[in-house]
N, CA, C and O atoms as a Maestro MAE file, in Angstrom:
{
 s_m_m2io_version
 :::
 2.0.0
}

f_m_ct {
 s_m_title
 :::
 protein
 m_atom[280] {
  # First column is atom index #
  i_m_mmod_type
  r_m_x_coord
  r_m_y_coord
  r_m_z_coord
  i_m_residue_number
  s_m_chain_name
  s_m_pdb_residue_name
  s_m_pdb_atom_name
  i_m_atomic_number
  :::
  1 25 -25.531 4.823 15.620 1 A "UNK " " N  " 7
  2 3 -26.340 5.064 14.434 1 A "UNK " " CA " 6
  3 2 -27.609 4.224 14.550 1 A "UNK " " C  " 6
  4 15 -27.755 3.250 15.289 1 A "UNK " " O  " 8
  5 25 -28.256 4.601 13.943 2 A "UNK " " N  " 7
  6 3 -29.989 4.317 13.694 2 A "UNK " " CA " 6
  7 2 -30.086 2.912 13.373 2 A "UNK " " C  " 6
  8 15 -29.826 2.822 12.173 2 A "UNK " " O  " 8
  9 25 -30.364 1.624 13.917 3 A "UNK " " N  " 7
  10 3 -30.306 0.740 13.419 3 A "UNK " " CA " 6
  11 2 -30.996 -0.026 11.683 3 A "UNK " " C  " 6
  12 15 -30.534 -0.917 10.970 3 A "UNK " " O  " 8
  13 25 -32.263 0.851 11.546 4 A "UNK " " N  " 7
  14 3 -32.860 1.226 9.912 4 A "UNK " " CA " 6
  15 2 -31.893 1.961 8.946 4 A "UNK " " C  " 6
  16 15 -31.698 1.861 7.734 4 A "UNK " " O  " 8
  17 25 -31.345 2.753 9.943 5 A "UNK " " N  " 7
  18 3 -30.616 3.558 8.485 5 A "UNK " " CA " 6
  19 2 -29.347 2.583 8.263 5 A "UNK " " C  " 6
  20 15 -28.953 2.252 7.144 5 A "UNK " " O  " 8
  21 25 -28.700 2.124 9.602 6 A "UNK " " N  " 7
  22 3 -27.611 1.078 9.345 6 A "UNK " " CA " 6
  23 2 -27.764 0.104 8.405 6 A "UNK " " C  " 6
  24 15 -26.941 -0.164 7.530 6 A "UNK " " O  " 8
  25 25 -29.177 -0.608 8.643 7 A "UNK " " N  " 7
  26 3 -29.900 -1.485 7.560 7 A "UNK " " CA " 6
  27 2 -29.859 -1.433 6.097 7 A "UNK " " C  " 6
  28 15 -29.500 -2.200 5.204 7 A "UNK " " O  " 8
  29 25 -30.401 -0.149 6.176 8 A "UNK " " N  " 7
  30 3 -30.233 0.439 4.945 8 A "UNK " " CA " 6
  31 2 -29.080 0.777 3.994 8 A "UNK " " C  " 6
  32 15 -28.986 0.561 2.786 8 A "UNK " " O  " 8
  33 25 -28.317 1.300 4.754 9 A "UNK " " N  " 7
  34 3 -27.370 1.334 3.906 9 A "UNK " " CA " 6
  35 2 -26.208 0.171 3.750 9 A "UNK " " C  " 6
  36 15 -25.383 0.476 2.888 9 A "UNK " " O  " 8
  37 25 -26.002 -0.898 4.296 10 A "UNK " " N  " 7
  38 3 -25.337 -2.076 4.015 10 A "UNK " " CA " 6
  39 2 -26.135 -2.508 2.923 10 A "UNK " " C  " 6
  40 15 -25.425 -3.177 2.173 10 A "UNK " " O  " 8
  41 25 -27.400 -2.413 2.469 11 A "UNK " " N  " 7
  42 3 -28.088 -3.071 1.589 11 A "UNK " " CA " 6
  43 2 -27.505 -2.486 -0.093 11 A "UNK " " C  " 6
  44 15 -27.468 -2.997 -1.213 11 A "UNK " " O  " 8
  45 25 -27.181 -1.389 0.396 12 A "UNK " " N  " 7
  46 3 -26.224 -0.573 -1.011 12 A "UNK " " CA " 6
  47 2 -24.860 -0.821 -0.829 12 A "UNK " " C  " 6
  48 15 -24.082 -0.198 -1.552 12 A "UNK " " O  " 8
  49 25 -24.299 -1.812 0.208 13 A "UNK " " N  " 7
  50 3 -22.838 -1.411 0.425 13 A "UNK " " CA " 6
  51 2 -22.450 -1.261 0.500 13 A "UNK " " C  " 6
  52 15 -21.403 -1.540 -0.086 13 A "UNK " " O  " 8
  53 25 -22.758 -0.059 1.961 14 A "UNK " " N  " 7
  54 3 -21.956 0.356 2.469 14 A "UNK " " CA " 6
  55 2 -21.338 0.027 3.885 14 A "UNK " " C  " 6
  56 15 -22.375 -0.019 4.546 14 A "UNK " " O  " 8
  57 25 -20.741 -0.124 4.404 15 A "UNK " " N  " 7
  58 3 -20.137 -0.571 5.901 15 A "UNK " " CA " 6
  59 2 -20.328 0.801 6.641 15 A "UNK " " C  " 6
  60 15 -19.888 1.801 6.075 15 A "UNK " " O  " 8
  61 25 -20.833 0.909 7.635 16 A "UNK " " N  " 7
  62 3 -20.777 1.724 8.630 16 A "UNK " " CA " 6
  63 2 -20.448 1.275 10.027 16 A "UNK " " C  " 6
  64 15 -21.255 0.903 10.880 16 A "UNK " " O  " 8
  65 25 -19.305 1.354 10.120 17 A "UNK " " N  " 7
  66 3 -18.444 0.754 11.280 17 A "UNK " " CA " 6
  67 2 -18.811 1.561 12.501 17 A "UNK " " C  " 6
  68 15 -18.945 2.778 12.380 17 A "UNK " " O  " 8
  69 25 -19.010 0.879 13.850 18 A "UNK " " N  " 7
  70 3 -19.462 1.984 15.519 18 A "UNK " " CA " 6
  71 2 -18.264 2.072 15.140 18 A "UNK " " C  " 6
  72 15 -17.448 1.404 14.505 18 A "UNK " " O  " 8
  73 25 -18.382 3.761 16.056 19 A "UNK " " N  " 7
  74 3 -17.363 4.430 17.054 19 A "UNK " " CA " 6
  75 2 -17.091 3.388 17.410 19 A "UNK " " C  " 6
  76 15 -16.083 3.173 16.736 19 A "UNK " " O  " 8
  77 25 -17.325 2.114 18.290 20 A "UNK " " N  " 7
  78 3 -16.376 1.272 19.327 20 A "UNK " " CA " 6
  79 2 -15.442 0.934 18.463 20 A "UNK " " C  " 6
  80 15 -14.291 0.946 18.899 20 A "UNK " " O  " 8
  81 25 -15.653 0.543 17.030 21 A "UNK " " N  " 7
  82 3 -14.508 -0.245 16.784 21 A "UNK " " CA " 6
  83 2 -13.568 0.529 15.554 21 A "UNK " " C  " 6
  84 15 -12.970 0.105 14.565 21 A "UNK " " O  " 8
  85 25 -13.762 1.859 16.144 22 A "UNK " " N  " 7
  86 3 -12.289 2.406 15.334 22 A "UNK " " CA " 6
  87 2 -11.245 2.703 16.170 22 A "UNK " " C  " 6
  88 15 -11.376 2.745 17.393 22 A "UNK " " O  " 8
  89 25 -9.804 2.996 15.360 23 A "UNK " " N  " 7
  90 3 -8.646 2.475 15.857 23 A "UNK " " CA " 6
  91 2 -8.178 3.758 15.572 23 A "UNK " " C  " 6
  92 15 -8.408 4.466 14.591 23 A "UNK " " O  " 8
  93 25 -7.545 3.950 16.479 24 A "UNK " " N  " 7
  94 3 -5.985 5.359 16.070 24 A "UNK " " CA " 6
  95 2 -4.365 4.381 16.327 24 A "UNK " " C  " 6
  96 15 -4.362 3.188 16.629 24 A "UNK " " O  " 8
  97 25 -3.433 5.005 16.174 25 A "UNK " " N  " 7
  98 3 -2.464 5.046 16.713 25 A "UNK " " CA " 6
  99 2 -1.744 5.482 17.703 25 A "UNK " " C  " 6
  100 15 -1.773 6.713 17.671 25 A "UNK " " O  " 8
  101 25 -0.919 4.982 18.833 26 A "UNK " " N  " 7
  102 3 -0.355 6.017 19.866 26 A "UNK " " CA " 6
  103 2 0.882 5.934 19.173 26 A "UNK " " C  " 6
  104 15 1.681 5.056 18.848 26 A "UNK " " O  " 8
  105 25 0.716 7.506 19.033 27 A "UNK " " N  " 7
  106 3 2.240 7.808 18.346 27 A "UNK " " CA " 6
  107 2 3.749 7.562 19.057 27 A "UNK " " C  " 6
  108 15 4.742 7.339 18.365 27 A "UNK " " O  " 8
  109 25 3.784 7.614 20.172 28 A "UNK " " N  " 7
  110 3 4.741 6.831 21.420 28 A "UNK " " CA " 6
  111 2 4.878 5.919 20.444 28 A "UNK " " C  " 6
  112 15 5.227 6.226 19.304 28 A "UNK " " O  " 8
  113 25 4.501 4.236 20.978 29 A "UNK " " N  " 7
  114 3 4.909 3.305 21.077 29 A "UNK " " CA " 6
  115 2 4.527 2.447 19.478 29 A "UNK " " C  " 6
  116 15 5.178 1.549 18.945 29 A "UNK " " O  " 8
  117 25 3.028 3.223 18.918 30 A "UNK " " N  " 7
  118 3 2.689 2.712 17.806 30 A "UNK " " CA " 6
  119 2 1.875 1.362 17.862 30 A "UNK " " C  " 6
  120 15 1.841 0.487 16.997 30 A "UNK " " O  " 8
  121 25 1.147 1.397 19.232 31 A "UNK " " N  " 7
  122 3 0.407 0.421 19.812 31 A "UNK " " CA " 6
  123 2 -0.958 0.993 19.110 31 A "UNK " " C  " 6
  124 15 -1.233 2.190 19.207 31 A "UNK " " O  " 8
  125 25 -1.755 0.126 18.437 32 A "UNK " " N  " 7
  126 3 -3.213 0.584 17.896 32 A "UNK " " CA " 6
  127 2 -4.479 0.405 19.125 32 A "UNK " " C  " 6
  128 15 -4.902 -0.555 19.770 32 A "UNK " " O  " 8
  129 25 -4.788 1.745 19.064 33 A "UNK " " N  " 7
  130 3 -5.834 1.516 20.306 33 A "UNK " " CA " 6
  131 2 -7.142 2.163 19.803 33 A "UNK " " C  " 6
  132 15 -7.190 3.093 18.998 33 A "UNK " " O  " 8
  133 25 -8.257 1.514 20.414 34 A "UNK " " N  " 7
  134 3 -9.803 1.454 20.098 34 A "UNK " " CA " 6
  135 2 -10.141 2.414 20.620 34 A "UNK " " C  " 6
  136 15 -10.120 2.440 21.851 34 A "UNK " " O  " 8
  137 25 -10.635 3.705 19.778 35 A "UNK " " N  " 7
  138 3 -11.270 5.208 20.350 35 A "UNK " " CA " 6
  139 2 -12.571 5.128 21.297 35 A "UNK " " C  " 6
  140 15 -13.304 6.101 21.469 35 A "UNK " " O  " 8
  141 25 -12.766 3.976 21.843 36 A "UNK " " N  " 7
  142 3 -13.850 3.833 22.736 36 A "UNK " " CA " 6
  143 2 -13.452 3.469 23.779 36 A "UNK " " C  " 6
  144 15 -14.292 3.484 24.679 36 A "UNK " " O  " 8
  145 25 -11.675 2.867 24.226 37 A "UNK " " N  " 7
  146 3 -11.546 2.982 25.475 37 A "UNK " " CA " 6
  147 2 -10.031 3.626 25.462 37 A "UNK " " C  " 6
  148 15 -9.121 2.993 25.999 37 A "UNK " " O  " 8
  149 25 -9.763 4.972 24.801 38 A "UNK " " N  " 7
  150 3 -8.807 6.038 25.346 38 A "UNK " " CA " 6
  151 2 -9.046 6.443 26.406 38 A "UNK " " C  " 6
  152 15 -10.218 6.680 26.697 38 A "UNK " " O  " 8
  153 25 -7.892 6.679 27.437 39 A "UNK " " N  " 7
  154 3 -8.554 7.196 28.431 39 A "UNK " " CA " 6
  155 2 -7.302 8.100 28.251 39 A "UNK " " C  " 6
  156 15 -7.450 8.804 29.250 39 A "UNK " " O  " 8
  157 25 -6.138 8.572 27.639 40 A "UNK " " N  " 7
  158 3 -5.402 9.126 27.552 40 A "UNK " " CA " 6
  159 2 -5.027 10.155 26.377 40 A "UNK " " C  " 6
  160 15 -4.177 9.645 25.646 40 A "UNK " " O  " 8
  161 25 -5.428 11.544 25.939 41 A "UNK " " N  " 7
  162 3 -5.688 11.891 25.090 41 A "UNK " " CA " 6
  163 2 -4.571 13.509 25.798 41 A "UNK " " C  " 6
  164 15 -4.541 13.922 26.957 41 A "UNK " " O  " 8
  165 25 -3.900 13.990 24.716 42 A "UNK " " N  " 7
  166 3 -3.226 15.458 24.568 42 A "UNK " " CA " 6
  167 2 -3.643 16.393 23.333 42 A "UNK " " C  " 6
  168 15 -3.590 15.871 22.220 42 A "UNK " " O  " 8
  169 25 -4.030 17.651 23.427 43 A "UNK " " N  " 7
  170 3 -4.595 18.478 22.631 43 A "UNK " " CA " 6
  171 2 -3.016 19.199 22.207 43 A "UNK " " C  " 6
  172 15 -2.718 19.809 23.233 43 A "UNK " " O  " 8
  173 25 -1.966 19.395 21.260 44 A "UNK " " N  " 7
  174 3 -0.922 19.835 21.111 44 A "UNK " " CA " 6
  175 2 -1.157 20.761 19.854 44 A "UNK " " C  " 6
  176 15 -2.234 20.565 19.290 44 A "UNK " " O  " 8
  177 25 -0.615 21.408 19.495 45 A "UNK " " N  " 7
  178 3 -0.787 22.481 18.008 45 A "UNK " " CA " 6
  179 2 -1.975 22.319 17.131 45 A "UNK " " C  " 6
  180 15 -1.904 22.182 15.910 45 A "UNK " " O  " 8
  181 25 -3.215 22.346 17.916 46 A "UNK " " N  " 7
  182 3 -4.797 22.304 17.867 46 A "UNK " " CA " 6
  183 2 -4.533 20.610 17.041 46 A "UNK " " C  " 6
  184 15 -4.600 20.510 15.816 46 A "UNK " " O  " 8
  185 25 -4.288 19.593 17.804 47 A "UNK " " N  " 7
  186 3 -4.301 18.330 16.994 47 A "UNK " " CA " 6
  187 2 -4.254 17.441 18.170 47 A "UNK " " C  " 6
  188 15 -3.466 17.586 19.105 47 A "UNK " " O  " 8
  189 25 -5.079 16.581 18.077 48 A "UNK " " N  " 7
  190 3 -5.825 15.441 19.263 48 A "UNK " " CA " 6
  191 2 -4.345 14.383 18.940 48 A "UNK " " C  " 6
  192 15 -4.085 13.944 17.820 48 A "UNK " " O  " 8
  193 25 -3.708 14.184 19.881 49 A "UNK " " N  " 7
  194 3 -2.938 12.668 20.041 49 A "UNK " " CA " 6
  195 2 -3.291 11.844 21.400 49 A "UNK " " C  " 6
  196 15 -3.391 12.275 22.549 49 A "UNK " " O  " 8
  197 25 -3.437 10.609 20.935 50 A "UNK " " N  " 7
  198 3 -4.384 9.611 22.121 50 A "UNK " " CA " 6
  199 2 -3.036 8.632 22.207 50 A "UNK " " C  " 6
  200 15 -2.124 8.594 21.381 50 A "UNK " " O  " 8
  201 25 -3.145 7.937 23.294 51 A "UNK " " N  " 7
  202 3 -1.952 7.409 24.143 51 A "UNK " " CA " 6
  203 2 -2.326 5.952 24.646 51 A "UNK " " C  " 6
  204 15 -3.431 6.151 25.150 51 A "UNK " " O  " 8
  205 25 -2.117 4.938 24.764 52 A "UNK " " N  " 7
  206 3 -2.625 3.285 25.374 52 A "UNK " " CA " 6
  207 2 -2.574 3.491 26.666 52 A "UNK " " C  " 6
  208 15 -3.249 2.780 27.410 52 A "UNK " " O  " 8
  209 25 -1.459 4.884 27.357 53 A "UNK " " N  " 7
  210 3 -1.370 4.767 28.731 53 A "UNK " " CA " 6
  211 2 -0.630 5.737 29.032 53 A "UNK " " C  " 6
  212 15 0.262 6.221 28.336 53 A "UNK " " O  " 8
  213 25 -1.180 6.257 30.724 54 A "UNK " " N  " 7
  214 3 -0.092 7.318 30.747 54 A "UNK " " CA " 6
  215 2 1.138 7.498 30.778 54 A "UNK " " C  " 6
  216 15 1.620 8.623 30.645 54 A "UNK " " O  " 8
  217 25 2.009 6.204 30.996 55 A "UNK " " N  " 7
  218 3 3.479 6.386 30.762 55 A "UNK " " CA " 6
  219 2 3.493 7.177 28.957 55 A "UNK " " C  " 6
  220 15 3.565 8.393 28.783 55 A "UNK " " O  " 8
  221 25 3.420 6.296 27.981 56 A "UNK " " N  " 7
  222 3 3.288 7.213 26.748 56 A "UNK " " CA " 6
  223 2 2.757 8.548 26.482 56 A "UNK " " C  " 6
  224 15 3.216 9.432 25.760 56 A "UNK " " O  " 8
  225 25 1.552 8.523 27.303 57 A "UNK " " N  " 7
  226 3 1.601 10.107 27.252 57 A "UNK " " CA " 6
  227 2 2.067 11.175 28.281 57 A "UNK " " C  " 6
  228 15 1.575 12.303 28.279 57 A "UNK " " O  " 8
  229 25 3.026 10.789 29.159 58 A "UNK " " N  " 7
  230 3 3.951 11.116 29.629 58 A "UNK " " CA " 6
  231 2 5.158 11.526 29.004 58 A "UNK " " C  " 6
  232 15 5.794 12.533 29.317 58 A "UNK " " O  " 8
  233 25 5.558 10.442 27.809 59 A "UNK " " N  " 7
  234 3 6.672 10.706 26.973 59 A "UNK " " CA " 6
  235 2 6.738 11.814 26.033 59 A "UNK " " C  " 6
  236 15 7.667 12.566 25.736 59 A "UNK " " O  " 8
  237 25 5.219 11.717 25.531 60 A "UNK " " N  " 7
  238 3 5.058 12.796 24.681 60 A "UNK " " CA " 6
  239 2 4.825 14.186 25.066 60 A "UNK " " C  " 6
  240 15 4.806 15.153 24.305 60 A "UNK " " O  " 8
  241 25 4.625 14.179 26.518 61 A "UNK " " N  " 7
  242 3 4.715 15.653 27.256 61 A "UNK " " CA " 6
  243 2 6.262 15.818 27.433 61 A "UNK " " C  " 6
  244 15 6.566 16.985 27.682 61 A "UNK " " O  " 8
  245 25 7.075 15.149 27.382 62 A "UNK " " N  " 7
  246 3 8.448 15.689 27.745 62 A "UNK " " CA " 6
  247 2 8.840 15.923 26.359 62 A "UNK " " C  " 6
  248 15 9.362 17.035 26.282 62 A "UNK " " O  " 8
  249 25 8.808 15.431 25.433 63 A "UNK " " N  " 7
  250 3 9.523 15.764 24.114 63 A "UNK " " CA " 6
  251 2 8.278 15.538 22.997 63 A "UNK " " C  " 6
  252 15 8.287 14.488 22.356 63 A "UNK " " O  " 8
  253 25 7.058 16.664 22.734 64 A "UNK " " N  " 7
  254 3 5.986 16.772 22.017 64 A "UNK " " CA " 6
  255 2 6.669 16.841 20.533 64 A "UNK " " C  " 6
  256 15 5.975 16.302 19.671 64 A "UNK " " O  " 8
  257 25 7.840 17.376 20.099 65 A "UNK " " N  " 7
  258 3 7.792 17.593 18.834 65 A "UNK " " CA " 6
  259 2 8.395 16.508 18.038 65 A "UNK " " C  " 6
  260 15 8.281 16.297 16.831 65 A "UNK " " O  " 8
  261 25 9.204 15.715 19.132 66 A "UNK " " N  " 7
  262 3 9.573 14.230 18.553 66 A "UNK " " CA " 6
  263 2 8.793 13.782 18.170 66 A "UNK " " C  " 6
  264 15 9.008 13.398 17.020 66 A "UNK " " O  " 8
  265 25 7.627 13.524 18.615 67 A "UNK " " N  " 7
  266 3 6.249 12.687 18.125 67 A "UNK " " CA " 6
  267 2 5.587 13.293 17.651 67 A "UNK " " C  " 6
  268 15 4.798 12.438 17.248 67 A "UNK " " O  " 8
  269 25 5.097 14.466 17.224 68 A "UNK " " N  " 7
  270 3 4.107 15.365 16.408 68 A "UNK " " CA " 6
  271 2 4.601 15.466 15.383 68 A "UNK " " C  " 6
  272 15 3.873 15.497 14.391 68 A "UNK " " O  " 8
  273 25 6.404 15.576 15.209 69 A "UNK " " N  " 7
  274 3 6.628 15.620 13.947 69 A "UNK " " CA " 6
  275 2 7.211 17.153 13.900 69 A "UNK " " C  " 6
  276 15 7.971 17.385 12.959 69 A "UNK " " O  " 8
  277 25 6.980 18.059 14.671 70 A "UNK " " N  " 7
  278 3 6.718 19.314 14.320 70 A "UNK " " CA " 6
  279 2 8.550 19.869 14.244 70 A "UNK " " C  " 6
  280 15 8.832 21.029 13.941 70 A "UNK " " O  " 8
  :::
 }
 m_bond[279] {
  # First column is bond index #
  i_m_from
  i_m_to
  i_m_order
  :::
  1 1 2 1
  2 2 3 1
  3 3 4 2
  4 3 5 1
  5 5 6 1
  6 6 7 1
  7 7 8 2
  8 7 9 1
  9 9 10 1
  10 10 11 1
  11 11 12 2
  12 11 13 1
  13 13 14 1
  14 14 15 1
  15 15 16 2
  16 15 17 1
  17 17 18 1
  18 18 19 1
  19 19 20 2
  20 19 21 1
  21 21 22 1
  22 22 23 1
  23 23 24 2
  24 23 25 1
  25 25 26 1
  26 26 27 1
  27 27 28 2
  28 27 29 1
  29 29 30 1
  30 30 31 1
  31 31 32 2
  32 31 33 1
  33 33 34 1
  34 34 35 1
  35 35 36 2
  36 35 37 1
  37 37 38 1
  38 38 39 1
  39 39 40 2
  40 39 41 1
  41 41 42 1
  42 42 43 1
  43 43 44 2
  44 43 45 1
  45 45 46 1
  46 46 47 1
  47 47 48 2
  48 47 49 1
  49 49 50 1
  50 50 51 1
  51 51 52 2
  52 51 53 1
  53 53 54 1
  54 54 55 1
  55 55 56 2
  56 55 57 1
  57 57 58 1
  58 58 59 1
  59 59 60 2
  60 59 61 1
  61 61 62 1
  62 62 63 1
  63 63 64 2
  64 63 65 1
  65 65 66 1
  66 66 67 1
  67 67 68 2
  68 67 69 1
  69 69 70 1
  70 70 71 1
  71 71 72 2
  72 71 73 1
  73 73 74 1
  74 74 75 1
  75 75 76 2
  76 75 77 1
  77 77 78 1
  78 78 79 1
  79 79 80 2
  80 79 81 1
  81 81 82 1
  82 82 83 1
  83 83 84 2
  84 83 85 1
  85 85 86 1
  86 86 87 1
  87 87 88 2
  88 87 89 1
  89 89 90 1
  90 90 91 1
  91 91 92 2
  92 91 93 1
  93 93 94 1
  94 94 95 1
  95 95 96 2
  96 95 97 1
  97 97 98 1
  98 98 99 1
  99 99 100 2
  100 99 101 1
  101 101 102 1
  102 102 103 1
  103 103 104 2
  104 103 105 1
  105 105 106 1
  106 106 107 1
  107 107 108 2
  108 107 109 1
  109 109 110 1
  110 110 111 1
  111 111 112 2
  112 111 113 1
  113 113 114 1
  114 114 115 1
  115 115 116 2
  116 115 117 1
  117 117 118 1
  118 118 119 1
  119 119 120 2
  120 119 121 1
  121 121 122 1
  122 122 123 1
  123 123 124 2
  124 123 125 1
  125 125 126 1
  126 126 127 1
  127 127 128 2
  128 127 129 1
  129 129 130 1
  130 130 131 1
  131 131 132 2
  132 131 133 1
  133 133 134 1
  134 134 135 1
  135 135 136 2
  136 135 137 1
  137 137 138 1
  138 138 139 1
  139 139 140 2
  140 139 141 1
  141 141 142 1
  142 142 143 1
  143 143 144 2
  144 143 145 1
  145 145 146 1
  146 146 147 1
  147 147 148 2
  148 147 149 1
  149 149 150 1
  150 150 151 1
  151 151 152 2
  152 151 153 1
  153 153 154 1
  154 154 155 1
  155 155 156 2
  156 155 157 1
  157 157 158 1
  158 158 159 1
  159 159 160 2
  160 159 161 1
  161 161 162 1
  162 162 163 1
  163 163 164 2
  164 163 165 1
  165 165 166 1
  166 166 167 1
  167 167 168 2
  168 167 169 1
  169 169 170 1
  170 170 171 1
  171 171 172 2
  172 171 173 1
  173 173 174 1
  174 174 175 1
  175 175 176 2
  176 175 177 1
  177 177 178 1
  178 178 179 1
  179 179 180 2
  180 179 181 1
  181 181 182 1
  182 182 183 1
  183 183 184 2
  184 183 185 1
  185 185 186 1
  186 186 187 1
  187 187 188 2
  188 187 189 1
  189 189 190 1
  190 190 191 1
  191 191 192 2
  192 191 193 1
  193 193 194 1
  194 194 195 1
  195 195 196 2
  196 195 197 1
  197 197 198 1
  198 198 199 1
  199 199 200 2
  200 199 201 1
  201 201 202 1
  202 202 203 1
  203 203 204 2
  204 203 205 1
  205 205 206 1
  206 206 207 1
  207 207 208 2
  208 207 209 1
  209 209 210 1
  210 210 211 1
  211 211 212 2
  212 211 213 1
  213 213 214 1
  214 214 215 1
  215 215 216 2
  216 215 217 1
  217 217 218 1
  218 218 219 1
  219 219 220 2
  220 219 221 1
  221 221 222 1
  222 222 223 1
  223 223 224 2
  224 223 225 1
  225 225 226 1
  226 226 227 1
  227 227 228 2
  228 227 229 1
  229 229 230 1
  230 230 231 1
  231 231 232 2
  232 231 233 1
  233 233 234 1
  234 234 235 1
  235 235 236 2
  236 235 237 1
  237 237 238 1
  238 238 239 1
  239 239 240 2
  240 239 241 1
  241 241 242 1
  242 242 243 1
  243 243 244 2
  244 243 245 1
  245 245 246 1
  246 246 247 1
  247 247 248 2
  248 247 249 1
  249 249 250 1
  250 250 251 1
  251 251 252 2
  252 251 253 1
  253 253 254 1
  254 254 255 1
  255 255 256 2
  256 255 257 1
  257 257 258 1
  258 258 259 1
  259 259 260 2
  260 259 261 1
  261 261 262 1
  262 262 263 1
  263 263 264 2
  264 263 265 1
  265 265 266 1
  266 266 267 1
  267 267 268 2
  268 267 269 1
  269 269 270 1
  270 270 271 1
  271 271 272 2
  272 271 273 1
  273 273 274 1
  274 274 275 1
  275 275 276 2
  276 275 277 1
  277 277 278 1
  278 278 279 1
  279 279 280 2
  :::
 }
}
């Protein structure tokens, strides 16, 4: 983001957090990992699940609906 408009809008209060420092979950293990260094990501019933590593997303290719929920 624009470093003026970033400016700007903290001045009203708002937080605008980078991409680097947001967090998902790997649904595997439930390890919180930073969406700026996934390197492990599965597209399953049109829904993005991201992984800390490929053993976990390994797991979730053998048994997807355990972890999707579905």
């Amino acid at each position: 983001m624009h470093k003026k408009i970033k400016s700007f809008l903290n001045k009203f209060g708002f937080h605008v957090e980078p991409h680097e420092q947001a967090k998902v979950f790997d649904v595997v293990c439930g390890m919180e990992v930073s969406l700026a260094r996934i390197k492990h990501t599965i597209t399953y019933n049109k829904e993005q699940y991201h992984f800390c590593s490929d053993s976990c997303r390994d797991h979730f290719k053998r048994d997807p609906q355990k972890y999707a929920g579905s």
